[in-house]
N, C-alpha and C positions, 0 to 999 in steps of 0.2 A: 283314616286307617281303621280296620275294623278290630273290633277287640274281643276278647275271650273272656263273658262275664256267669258268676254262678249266685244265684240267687235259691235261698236256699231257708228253711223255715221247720216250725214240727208240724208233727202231722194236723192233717186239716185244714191248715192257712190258706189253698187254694195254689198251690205251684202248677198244677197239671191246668187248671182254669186258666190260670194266667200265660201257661202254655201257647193254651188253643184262641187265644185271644190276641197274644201276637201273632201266631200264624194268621189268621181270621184279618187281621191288620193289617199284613204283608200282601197280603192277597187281593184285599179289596183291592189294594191299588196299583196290581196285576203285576208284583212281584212271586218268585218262585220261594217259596221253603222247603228245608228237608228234616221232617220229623222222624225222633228216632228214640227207642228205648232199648234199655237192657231185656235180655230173653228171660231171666232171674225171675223178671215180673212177669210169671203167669197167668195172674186173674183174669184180664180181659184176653187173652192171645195177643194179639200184634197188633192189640186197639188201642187207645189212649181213651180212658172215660174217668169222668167225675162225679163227683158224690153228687153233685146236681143235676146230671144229666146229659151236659153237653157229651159227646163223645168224636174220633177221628180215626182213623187209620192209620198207623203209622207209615214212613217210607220203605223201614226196615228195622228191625231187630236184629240186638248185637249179642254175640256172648265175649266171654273173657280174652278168646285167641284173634279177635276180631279188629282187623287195622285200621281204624277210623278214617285216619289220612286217606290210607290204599282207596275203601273203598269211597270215601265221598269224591276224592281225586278224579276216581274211575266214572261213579254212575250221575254226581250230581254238582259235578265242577260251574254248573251256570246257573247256582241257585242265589237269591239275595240273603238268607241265612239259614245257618242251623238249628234247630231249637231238640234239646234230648232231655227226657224225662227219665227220672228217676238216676239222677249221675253221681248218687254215691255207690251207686254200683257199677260205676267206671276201676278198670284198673289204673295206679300210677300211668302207668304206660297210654293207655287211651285218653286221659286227661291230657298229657303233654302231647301228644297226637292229635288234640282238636286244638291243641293251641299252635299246631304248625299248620292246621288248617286255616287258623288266623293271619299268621304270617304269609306262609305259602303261598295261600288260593287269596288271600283279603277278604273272607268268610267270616263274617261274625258268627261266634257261636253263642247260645244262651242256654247254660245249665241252669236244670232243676231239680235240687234234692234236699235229702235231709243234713245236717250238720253233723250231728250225734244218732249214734241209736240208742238202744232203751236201757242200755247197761251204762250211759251218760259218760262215756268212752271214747274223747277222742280219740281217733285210729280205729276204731269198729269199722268203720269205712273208710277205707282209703280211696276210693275218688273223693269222698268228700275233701277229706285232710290234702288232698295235691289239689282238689280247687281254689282252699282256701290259700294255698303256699303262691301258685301261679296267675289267676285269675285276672286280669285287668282291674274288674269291679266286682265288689261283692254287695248284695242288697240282702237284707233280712225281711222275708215277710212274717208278717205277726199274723198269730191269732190267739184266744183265749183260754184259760183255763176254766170250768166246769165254775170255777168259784169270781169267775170275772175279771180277771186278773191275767195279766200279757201268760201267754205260757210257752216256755223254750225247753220242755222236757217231753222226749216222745218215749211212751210208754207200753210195757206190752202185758196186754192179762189173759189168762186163761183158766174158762170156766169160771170168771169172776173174779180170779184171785190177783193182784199183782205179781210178776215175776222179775228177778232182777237179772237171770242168769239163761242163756241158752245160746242156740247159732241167730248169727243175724238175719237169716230170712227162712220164716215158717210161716206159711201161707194155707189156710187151710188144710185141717187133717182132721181127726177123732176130736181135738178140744176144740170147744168155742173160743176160738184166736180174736182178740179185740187190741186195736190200738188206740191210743188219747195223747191226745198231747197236756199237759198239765203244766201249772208254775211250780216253782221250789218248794213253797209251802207246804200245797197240796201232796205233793211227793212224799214229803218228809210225813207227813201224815198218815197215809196211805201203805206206806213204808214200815213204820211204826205196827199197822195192825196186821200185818204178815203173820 
């Protein structure tokens, strides 16, 4: 039976790598996937790329009013899975939507995103918080903090500064937008010199 998993990590861990790696997997052994990101994410268009370079096309990009079920139902009912990047930018509503595509079609889905945002908030994102409520599986990917140490905090600076406060998604504008994922420690420290 296929299940509805979200695998989900701070920033840098490799979600979008790990992505294209199952897709790349499914493939080789000439099954179908349908890769899919939110429209929110502008940087590449309607590409999927990583910090090291792999990159992909997606099948489609979604935005908020966007019926998951409808349209996978419609355009890519004979695929062997789904795999959607960046799925904290799912709404409640689309989350429970891919997990009727689990049911429904017997599509496994595999989300990818962040848990938290940088104001360390659950509910800053609500796809994230309805994957972690419905999900079949949850997997955490790690990665490190600056100081070498696991880090579960994604973080957002501009122009150098740490910030603690703003909208969940600024991409590029007048400030130099940087994100880190960092441990507690480092936080707290960082934190401190505000």
């Amino acid at each position: 039976m296929a299940q509805l998993y979200f695998r989900y990590g701070a920033m840098g861990c490799g979600k979008t790598m790990q992505l294209l790696q199952v897709a790349f997997n499914y493939e080789e052994r000439g099954q179908r996937v349908c890769v899919i990101k939110p429209a929110t994410d502008t940087k590449n268009g309607s590409k999927l790329l990583t910090r090291i370079g792999p990159e992909r096309q997606t099948d489609f990009c979604f935005d908020r009013r966007t019926n998951l079920f409808s349209r996978i139902k419609k355009d890519f009912a004979n695929v062997n899975c789904v795999l959607v990047d960046e799925a904290q930018f799912l709404t409640p509503k689309q989350a429970d939507q891919l997990m009727q595509v689990v049911v429904e079609l017997d599509i496994p889905v595999i989300c990818y995103g962040l848990r938290l945002n940088f104001r360390r908030k659950d509910g800053g994102f609500e796809g994230a918080t309805r994957l972690l409520q419905i999900a079949h599986k949850l997997e955490e990917l790690k990665t490190i903090c600056d100081c070498g140490h696991k880090a579960t905090l994604n973080t957002r600076w501009l122009d150098g500064k740490l910030v603690t406060d703003g909208p969940d998604v600024l991409i590029d504008g007048t400030s130099k937008i940087e994100y880190r994922a960092l441990c507690e420690k480092c936080y707290a420290k960082y934190k401190e010199q505000k």
